[in-house]
TIRO-2110 file (N, C-alpha, C; in Angstrom, 1 decimal):
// TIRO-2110
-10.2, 2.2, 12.8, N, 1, A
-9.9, 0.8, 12.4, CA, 1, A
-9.5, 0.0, 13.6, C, 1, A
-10.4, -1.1, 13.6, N, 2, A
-9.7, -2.3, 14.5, CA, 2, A
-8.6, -2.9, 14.4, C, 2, A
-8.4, -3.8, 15.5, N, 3, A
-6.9, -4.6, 15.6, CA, 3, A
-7.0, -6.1, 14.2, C, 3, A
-8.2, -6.1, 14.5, N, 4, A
-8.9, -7.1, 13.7, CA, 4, A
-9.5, -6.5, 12.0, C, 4, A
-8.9, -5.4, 11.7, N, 5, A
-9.4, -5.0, 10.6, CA, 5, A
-8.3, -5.6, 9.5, C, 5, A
-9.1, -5.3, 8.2, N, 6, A
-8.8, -6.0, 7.0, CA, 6, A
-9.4, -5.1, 6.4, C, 6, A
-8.4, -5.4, 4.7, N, 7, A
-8.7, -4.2, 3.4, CA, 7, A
-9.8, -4.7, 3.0, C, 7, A
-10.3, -3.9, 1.9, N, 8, A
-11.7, -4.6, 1.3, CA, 8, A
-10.7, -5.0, 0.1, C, 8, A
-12.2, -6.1, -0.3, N, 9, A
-11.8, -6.8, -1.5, CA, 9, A
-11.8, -5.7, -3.0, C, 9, A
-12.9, -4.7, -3.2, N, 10, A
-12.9, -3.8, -3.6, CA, 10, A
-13.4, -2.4, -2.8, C, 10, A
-13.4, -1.6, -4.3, N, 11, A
-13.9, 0.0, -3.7, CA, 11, A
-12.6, 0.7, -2.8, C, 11, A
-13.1, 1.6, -2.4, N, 12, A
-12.0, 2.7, -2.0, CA, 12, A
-11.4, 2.1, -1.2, C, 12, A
-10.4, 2.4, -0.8, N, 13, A
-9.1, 2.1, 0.2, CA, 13, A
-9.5, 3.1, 1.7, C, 13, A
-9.5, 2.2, 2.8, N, 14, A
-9.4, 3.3, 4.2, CA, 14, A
-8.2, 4.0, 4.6, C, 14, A
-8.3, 4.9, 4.6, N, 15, A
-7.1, 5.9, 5.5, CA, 15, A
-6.8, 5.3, 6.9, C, 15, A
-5.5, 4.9, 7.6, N, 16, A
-5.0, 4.7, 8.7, CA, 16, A
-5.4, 5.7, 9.6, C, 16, A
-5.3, 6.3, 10.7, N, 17, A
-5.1, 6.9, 11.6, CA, 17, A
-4.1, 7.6, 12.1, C, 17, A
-2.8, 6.1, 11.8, N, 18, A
-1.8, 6.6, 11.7, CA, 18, A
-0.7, 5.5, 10.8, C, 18, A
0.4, 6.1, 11.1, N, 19, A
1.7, 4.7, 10.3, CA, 19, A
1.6, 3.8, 11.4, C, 19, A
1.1, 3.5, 12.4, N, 20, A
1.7, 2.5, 13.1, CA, 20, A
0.1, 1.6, 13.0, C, 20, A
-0.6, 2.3, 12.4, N, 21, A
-2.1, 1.6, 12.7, CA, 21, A
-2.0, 1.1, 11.0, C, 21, A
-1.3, 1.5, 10.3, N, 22, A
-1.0, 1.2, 8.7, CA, 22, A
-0.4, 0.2, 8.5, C, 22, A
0.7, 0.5, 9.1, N, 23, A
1.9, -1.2, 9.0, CA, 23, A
1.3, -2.3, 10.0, C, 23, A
0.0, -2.2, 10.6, N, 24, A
-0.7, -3.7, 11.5, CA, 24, A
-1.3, -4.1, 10.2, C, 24, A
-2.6, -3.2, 9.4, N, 25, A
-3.3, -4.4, 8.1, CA, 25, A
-2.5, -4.7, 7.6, C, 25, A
-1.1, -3.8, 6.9, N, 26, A
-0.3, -4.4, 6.0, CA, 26, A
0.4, -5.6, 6.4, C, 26, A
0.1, -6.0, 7.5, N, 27, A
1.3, -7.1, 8.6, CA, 27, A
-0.2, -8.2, 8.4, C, 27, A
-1.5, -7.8, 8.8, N, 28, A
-2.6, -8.7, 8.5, CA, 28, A
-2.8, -9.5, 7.2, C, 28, A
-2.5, -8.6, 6.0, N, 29, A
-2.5, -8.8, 4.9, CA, 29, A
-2.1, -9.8, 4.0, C, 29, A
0.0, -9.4, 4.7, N, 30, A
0.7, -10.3, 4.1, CA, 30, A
0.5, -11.7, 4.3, C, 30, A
1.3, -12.6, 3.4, N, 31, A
1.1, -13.9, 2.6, CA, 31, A
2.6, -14.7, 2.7, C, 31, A
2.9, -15.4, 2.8, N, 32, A
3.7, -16.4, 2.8, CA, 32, A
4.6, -16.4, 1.2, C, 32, A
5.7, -16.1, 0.9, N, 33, A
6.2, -15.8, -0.6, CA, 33, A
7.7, -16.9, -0.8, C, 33, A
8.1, -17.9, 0.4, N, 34, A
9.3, -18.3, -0.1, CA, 34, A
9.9, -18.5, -1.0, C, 34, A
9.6, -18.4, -2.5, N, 35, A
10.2, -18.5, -3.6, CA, 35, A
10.0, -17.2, -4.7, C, 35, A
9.6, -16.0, -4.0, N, 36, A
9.8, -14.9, -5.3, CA, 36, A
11.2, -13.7, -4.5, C, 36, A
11.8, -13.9, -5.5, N, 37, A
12.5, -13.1, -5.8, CA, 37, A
12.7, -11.2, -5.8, C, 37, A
11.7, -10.7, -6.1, N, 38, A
11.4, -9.3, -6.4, CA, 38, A
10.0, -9.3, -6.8, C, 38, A
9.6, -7.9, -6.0, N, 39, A
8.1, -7.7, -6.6, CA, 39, A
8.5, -6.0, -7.1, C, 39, A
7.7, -5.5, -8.0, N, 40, A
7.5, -4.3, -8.2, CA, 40, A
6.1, -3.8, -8.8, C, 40, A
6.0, -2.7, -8.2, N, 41, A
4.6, -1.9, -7.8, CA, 41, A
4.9, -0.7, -8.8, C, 41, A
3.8, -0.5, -10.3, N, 42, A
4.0, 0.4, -10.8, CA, 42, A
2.7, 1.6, -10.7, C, 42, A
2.5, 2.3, -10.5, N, 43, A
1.5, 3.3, -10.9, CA, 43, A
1.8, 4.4, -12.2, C, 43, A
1.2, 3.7, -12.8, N, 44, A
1.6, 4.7, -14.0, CA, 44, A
1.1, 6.2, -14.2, C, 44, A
0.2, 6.1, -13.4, N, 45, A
-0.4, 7.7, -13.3, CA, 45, A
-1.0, 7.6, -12.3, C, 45, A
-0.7, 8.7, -11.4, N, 46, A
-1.4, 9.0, -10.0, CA, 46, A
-1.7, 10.2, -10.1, C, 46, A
-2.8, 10.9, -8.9, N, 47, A
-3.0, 11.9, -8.9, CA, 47, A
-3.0, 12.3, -6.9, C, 47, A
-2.5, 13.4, -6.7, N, 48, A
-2.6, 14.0, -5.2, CA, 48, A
-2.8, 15.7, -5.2, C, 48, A
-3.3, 15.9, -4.0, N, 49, A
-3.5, 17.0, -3.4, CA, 49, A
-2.4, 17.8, -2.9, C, 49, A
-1.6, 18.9, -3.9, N, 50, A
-0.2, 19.5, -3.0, CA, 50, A
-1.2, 19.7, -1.8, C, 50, A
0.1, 19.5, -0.5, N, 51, A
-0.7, 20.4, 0.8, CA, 51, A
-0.8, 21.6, 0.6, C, 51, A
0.3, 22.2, 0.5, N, 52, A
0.4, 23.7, -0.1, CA, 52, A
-0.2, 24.7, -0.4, C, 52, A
-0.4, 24.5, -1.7, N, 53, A
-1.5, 24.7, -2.9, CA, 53, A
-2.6, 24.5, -2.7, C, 53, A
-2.5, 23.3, -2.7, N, 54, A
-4.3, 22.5, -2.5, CA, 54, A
-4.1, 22.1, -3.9, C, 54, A
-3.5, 22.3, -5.1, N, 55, A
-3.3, 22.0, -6.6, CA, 55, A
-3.6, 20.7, -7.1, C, 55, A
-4.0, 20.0, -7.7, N, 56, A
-3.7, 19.1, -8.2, CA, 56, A
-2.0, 18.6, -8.6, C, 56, A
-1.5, 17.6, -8.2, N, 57, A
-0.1, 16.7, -8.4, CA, 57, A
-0.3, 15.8, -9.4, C, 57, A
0.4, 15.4, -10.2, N, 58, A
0.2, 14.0, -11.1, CA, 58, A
1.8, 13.6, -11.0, C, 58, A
1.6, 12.2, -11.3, N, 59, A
3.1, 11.9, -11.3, CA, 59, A
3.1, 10.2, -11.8, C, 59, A
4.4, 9.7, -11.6, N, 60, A
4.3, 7.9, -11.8, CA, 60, A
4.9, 7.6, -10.6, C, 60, A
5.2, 6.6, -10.0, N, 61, A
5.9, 6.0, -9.2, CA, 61, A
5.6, 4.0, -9.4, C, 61, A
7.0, 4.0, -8.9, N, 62, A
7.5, 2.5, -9.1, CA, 62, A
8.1, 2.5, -7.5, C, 62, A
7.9, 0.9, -7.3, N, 63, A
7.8, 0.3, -5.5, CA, 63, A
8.7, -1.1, -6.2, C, 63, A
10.2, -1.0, -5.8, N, 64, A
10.5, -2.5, -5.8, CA, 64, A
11.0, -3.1, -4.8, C, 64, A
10.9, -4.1, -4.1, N, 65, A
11.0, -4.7, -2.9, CA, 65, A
11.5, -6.2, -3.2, C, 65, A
12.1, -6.4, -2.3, N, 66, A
12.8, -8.0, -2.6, CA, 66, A
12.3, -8.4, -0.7, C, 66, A
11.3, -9.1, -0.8, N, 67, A
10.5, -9.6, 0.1, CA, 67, A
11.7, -10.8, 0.9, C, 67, A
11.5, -10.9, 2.5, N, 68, A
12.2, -11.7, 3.7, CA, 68, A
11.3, -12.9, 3.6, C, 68, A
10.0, -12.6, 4.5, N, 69, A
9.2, -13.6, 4.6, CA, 69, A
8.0, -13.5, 4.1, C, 69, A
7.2, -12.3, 3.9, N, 70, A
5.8, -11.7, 3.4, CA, 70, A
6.2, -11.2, 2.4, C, 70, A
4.8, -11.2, 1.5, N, 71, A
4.3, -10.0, 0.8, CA, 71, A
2.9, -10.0, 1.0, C, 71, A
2.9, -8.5, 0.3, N, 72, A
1.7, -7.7, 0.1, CA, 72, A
1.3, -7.8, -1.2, C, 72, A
0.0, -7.7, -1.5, N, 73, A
-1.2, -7.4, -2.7, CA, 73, A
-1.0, -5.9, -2.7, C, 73, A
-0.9, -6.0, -4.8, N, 74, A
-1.3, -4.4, -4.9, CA, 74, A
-2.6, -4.5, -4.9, C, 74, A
-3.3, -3.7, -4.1, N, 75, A
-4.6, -3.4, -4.4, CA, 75, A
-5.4, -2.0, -5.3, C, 75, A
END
């Protein structure tokens, strides 16, 4: 991924490289939010690859954040 890269509008999500190459599109991404208060990010059902195992994982997770100057799109 470039310096200049961007998420797609749809379809699969790209894998980073690394965290520091992750938190640049998420820095690209963000949006201007001065007036919200709290965002929260629910996945009600996910699914991953234990390293482990190699097994199938399922699980939920929730993301709540009280945004400074950005936010981010769930995509």
């Amino acid at each position: 991924m470039s310096e200049n890269y961007y998420l797609p509008r749809s379809g699969p999500m790209p894998r980073p490289a690394s965290v520091e190459e992750g938190r640049n599109v998420l820095k690209q991404e963000a949006f201007d939010a001065p007036n919200v208060q709290n965002i929260t990010f629910r996945a009600l059902e996910f699914t991953a690859v234990c390293p482990k195992t190699g097994q199938p994982d399922f699980g939920k997770v929730e993301i709540s954040y009280t945004p400074r100057h950005k936010c981010i799109e769930s995509k």
